[in-house]
Each structure stands twice: as C-alpha cells, then as structure tokens.
N, C-alpha and C positions, 0 to 999 in steps of 0.2 A: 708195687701195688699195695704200699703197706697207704693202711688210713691217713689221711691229711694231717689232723690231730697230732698222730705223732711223728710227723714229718716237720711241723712246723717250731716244735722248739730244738730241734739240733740246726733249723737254718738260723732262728733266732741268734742260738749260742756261736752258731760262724759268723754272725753279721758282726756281735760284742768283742770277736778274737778282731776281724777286719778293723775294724774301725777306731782301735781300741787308741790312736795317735790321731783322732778328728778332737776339734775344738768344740765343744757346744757352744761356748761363749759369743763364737765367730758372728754368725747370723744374725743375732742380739747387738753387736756393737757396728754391723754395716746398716741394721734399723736404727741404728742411734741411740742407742739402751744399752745397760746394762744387764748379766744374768744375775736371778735371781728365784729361790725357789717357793719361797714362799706366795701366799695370793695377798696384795694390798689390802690396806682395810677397803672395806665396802664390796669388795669383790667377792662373792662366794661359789664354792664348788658346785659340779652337777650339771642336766644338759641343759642347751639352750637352743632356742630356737632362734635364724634373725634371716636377713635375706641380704644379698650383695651384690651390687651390680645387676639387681633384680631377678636373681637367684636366691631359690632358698636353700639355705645351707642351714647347718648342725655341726654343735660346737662341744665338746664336754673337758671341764677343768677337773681336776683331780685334785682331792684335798691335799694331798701334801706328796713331794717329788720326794725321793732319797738322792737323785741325783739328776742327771739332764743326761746319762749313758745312754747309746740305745738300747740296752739288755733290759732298762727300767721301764716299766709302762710309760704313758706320756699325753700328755692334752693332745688331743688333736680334731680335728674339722672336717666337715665332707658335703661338697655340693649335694643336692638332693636327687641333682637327674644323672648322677653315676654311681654313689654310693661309695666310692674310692677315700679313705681316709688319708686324711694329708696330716705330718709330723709337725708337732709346735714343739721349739723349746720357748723357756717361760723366760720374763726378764721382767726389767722397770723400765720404762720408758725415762726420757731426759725431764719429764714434769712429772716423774712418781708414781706415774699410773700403770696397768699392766701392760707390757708387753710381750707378744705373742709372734715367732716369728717363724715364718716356713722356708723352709733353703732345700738345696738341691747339693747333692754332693760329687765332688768333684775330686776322689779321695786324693790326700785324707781333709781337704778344704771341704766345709760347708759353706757352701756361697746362699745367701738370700736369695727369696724369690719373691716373699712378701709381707706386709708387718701390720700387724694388729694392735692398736692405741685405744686402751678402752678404760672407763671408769666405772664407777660400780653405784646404784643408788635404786633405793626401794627395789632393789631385789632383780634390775635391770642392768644389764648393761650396755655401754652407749660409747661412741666413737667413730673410728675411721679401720681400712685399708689402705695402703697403699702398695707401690712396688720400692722397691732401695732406691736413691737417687731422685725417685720422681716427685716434683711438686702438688701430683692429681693428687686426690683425698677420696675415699669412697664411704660416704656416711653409712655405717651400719647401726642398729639396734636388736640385743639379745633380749628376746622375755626365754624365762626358766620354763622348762617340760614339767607340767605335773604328769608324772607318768601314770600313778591310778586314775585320772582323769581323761587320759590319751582310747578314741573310742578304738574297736578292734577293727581293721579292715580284713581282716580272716576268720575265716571261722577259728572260734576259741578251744584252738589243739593243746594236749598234755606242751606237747613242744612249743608250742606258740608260748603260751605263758611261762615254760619256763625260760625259755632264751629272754621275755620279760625283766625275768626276775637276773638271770644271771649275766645279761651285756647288755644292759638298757640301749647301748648307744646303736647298737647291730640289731636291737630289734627297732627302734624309729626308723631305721633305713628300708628296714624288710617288711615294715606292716604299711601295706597298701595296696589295691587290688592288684591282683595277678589276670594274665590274658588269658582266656580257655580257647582254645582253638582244637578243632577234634575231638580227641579222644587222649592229647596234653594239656598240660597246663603250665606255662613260660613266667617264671619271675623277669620281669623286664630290667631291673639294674643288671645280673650277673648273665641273663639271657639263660638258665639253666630249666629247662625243660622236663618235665614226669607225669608220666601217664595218671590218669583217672580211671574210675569206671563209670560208667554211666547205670544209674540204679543200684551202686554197688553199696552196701552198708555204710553207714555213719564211722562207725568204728575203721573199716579199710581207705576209705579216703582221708580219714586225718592222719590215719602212719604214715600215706604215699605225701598230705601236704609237709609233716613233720619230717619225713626221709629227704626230701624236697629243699625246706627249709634249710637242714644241715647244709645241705650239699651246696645252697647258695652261701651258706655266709662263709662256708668255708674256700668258696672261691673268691668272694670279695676280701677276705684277709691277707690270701693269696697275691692279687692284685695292689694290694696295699703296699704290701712288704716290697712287692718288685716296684714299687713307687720309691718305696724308701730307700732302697738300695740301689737303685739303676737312673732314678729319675727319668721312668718312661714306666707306661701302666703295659708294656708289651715286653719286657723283658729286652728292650732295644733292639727290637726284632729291625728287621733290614726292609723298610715299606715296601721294594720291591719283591721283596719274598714273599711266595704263598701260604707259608707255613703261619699258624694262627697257634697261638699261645694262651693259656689260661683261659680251656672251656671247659666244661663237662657237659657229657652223650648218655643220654641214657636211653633203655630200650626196651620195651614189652617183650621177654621172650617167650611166657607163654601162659597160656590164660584156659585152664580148666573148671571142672567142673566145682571145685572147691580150692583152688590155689590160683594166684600170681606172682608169677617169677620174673624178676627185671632186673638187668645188669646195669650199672650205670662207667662209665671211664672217663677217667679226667687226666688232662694234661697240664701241668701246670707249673709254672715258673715264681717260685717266691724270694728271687733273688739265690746268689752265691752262684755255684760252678756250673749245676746242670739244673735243666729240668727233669719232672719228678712224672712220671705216670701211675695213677690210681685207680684201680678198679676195685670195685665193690658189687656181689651178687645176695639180691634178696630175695626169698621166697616170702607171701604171707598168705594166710589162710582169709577167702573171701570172706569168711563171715565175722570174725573178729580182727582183724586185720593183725594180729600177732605174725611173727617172724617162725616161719615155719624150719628149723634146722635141718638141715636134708643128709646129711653123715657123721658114724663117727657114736652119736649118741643115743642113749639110750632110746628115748622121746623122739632118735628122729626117722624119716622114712628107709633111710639104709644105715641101723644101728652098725651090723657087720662092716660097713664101710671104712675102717679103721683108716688114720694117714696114711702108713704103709702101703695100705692094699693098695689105697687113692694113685700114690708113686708109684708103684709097680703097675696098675694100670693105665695110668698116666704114658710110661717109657715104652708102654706094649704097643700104645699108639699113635704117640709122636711119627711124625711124617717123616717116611724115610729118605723123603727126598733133603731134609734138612742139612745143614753146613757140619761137617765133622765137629768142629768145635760148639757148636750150637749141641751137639749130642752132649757133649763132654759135659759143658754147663750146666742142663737139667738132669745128667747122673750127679753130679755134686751133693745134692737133695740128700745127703745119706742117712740121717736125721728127721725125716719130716712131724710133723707136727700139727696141728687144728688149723693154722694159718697158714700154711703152703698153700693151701690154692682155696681161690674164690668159687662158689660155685652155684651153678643156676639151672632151671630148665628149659628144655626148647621141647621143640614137637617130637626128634629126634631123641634125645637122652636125657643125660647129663652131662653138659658141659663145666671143664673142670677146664679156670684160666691160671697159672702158678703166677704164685705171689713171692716166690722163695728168691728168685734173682736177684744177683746185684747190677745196678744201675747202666756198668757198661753190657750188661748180655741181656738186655730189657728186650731187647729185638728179637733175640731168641725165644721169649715168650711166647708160642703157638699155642693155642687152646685147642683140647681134645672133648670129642663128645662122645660117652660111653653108651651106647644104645642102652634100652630099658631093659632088653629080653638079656642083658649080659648081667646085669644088674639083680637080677631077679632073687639069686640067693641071699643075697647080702641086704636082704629087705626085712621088714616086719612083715608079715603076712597077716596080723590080726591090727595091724597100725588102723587109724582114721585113713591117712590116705590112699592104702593102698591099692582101693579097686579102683581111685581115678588115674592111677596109672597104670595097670594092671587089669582091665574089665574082665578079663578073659582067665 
C-alpha cells in the first residue's frame, strides 16, 4: 500500500539491472538506421502534435539523450485515445534524417515494431511510419504544442497547472473533458473514477479533481512501464482470465456534516516480478477542501491516536478467524510508525487498512474498523470536528 510514486523507481531501477545485455542499437538498424543521440539539424526538441493513420497522436523529443539505457528518460509517443506512451530510441535514418524507432522486447532482443523517418523545417516536422520490412509508408506531419497557448479543458486546479508546468507531455494526455456521471467523475483514458459533490465548494472539488488527477497519471505510467517491459498494456495477463490488472477503485466512505472521507485501491502492474497493491485514505474538510489528518497529530481529530496505540488496536481486532500465519505477519509491525496504516472514515468508525506488509502477506491485509464510542478518548474534545462525530 505504499504510494505509487515510490514504487515506481525501485521497478525502474529492476527494469536497468534486467535489461542491462539489451542492444538499443538493435531496433534502429532493423529500421535501417543508425543509432544516434543527438537531434539532426532542423530538428528541434519539445512536444508535437501530428495524427497517423488518422489517429492523433503526441510526440515529445528530448533535447539531449546521455544514453539510449532504459534507466535514462527517453523520446517517446502516445496515441490519443489510450494515453499509453510507447518507447523510441533515437537514431539516423539511411538519408540522415531522424530516426525513431518503437520495438517490443524479446529479452534481451529488442525487436522493431515501428519506424519513424522524419525531417525538420520551419519548426515542423514531416515524414512517414512504417512497420520493419514493409514497403507501406504512412505519411505523418508534427506541428510543435505551444503549451501557454493550449486552452484548459478543466477547471484551472493548483494540480492541473502544476502537472502543466512539471510533465507537459502527461498533462496534454489528461487535459480533456472528463464524463460526470452521478455523483463521479471518470477520466476516460485510465478509466479511473472520484466522487464529486454536488454544491459542494469550489475549493473541495478541485482537491477531489487534483486527488483524481494524481491517481490517473499515475496509472497511465503504470501502463506504460508494463508496455515497456512486457509488450502487453495488461501485464500479459492470460485473456481468458478474469483477473483485470492496472485499475484504480475509489469509494465515498463517508460524507458528514463538515468532512469527506474516500479511500481509493489500486492494483497495478508496472512490469518486473509481481504486482504492486496501493491503497490511499483521505479525509477533507467540505469547506476548504484541505486534507483533514485523523491520527497521531497534534491538529488531528484523534491526537492521542499514536502508531502504537493504532497496532495494538489494530491486533485487538483483527478477525480471529484469520490464518495462523496471517496473525504472525501483522504482529511483525513491531515498530509502527505514521505509515502503517492508511485510514478513513465510514458510518461505523474508523477504519484502519495496514500498509506495513510485504508483498507476499498482501492477502493478509484485513482492514479493521474501530467504532467512534471506542475512540472517544483518544480525541480532541475542543477540535473543529469533534461534534460531527461525536453530537452527543
């Protein structure tokens, strides 16, 4: 249950160890190129916009490569109606011009899948796709993204413009209306779902579209990575299997007179040995839509709430129907800390989901809900929120 964020560079750093006898060069000389890391003349960095095979796709060249490793950033591409970034390494073409080529690996072979022949002029650029081998050409033209120019399809959140400013190419994917349906609201590339309020403050629905937001780019990078690493956006999942790879759930659990609290879980596969399960519980305060802390701290509704007390009431009510060893695993905990368990509210309590497991006793993760009346000491009694869970 640890955050995505820092789950994703220890699979980075295993994909660098893996791969580390793959050729980049390969891909580049079955398109008939050369590698190479510089951009031609007339070529310049930065994104592009162009359409292929009457598809619009999205392109971004990086000024300058260290290497063609995949531990290094890297050019790369993504249709528009999946949002999935596809890996270029960069080369010359056999007439000098850029070459861009996508492969699929086959470790430690990188085999071609597709090759980009492009030249550069008044700030365009213009050329073909093809596939390795084949004689079709598929005429493309790139114009350049003025990104301060690009108008907003969101409302203009803290998050919206920063994800702007710090991954242009992840916010052109994600800025475009979203579906409201209910009482959610669904990004349609990642499919990833978050509740709304209806009349609910200005300030409370840009945290849930900015919580939202996170949540979706961090499952399309997700997606990527297991592109790059598996050559399948499912983790090579078995199509007769039922099991679905690379979502995230999120859930209303409870909606007071000043507070909502929504847990969101994601499963997800970003290449290497297993998949990863993440859960994240947030509380905000309806009126300013701020992250309301619920334990532990000073500022929050149960200061007295220390880790400790969290674990020993955690073990008081774990299900005693649970597997011996499932017991053994969340005594381990001996240590706890601000991050052992995610936590949220429901009608019922406080539910507390551990986040302290290692990967193989993920299963043993049972979530406990500590009623309110249990609760009661370990509260502020002069807190903001106290009478709305507490009237009495």
């Amino acid at each position: 249950m640890r955050p995505l964020l820092a789950v994703l560079p220890l699979l980075a750093l295993s994909l660098a160890v893996a791969q580390s006898d793959e050729d980049p060069a390969q891909p580049l000389r079955e398109c008939g190129g050369t590698a190479a890391l510089g951009l031609p003349a007339g070529v310049q960095p930065g994104l592009y916009r162009g359409t292929l095979a009457g598809k619009t796709i999205l392109l971004q060249l990086l000024a300058s490569r260290p290497s063609q490793a995949e531990s290094d950033p890297a050019d790369r591409y993504a249709y528009g109606v999946h949002g999935i970034d596809i890996t270029l390494n960069r080369g010359r073409s056999a007439a000098g011009g850029l070459l861009l080529a996508e492969f699929k690996r086959d470790y430690p072979k990188l085999n071609a899948t597709g090759c980009f022949e492009l030249t550069g002029a008044a700030g365009k650029l213009s050329g073909s796709w093809r596939a390795p081998g084949s004689q079709k050409r598929y005429p493309v033209i790139f114009s350049p993204v003025k990104l301060a120019a690009e108008p907003l399809s969101l409302p203009a959140t803290p998050g919206l413009l920063a994800l702007r400013a710090r991954d242009p190419f992840m916010f052109l994917k994600l800025n475009h209306p979203w579906k409201a349906a209910g009482s959610a609201v669904t990004e349609p590339l990642s499919q990833v779902s978050y509740p709304r309020v209806a009349g609910g403050s200005a300030a409370l629905n840009a945290a849930l579209q900015d919580q939202q937001l996170s949540l979706a780019a961090q499952l399309l990078d997700c997606i990527s990575l297991d592109l790059a690493f598996t050559g399948h956006a499912d983790g090579g999942a078995d199509a007769n299997s039922n099991d679905q790879l690379n979502f995230t759930d999120a859930k209303l659990t409870l909606k007071s007179a000043q507070l909502l609290s929504v847990y969101n879980s994601s499963y997800l596969y970003c290449g290497g040995a297993h998949p990863n399960f993440v859960g994240e519980g947030r509380t905000y305060d309806l009126s300013s839509g701020q992250v309301v802390p619920l334990a532990g701290k000073p500022s929050s509704i149960w200061p007295a709430l220390t880790p400790a007390a969290l674990q020993k009431l955690y073990l008081a009510r774990y299900p005693r129907t649970g597997d011996a060893e499932c017991k053994d695993a969340v005594r381990m905990n001996d240590t706890p800390d601000a991050d052992s368990f995610q936590l949220y509210l429901t009608r019922s309590g406080l539910t507390l989901a551990p986040a302290f497991l290692p990967h193989v006793d993920t299963a043993c993760g049972e979530e406990v809900t500590l009623p309110y009346a249990d609760l009661r000491a370990y509260a502020a009694a002069n807190g903001r929120y106290f009478r709305d869970l507490y009237p009495r």
